[in-house]
C-alpha positions in Angstrom: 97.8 69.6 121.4 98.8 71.6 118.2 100.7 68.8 115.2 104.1 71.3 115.7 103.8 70.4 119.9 103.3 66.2 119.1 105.8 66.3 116.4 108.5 68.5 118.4 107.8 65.9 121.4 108.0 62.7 119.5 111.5 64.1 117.6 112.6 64.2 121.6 111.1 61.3 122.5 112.6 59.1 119.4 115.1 61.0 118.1 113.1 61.0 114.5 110.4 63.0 112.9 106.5 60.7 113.2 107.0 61.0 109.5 110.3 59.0 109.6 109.0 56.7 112.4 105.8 55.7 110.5 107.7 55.2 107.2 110.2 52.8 109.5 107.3 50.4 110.4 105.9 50.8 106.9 108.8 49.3 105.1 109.6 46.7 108.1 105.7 45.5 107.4 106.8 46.1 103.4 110.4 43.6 104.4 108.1 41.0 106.2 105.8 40.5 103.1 108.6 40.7 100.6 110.2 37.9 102.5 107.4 36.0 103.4 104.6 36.1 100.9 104.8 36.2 97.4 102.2 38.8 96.7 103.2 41.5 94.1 105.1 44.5 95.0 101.7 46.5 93.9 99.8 44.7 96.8 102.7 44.6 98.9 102.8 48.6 98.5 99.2 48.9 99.3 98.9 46.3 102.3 101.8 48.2 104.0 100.4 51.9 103.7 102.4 53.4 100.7 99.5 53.0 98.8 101.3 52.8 95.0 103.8 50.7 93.7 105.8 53.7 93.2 105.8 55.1 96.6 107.5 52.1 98.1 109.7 51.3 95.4 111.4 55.0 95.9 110.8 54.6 100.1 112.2 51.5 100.0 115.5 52.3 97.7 116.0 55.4 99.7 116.0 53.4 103.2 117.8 50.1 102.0 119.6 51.5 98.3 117.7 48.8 96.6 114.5 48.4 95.2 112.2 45.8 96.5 112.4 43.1 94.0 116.2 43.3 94.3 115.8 42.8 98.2 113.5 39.8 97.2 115.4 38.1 94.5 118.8 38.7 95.7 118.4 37.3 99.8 119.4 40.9 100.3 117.4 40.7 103.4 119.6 38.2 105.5 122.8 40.2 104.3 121.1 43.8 105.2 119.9 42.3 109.2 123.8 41.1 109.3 125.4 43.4 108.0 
């Protein structure tokens, strides 16, 4: 199966590009250790595959319009799963 076949098939299947889709669970496993660990946003960036502190920190204002130590400091997370 050729990359253009899977990807055109997962867009149908999901109704988002495998890009999109991996980036989703990246920055759900990125939430989890925000909110439950206090390891640095650095380590954070690396245990959840964006591999710089950078990466997540434009991934993650992109997806949510914050950055991650505003979704940490500010209990953004409760209002953002409410809201």
């Amino acid at each position: 199966m050729s990359g253009n076949y899977f990807s055109k098939l997962f867009k149908e299947a999901t109704g988002k590009t495998f890009v999109e889709y991996v980036t989703e669970v990246r920055l759900g496993d990125a939430c989890a250790q925000l909110t439950g660990t206090d390891k640095t946003i650095a380590d954070i960036a690396e245990a959840s595959g964006f591999g710089t502190k950078l990466n997540l920190i434009r991934a993650f204002r992109k997806h949510y319009g914050v950055t991650p130590t505003e979704y940490r400091k500010n209990g953004i997370a409760s209002r953002l799963e409410n809201g």
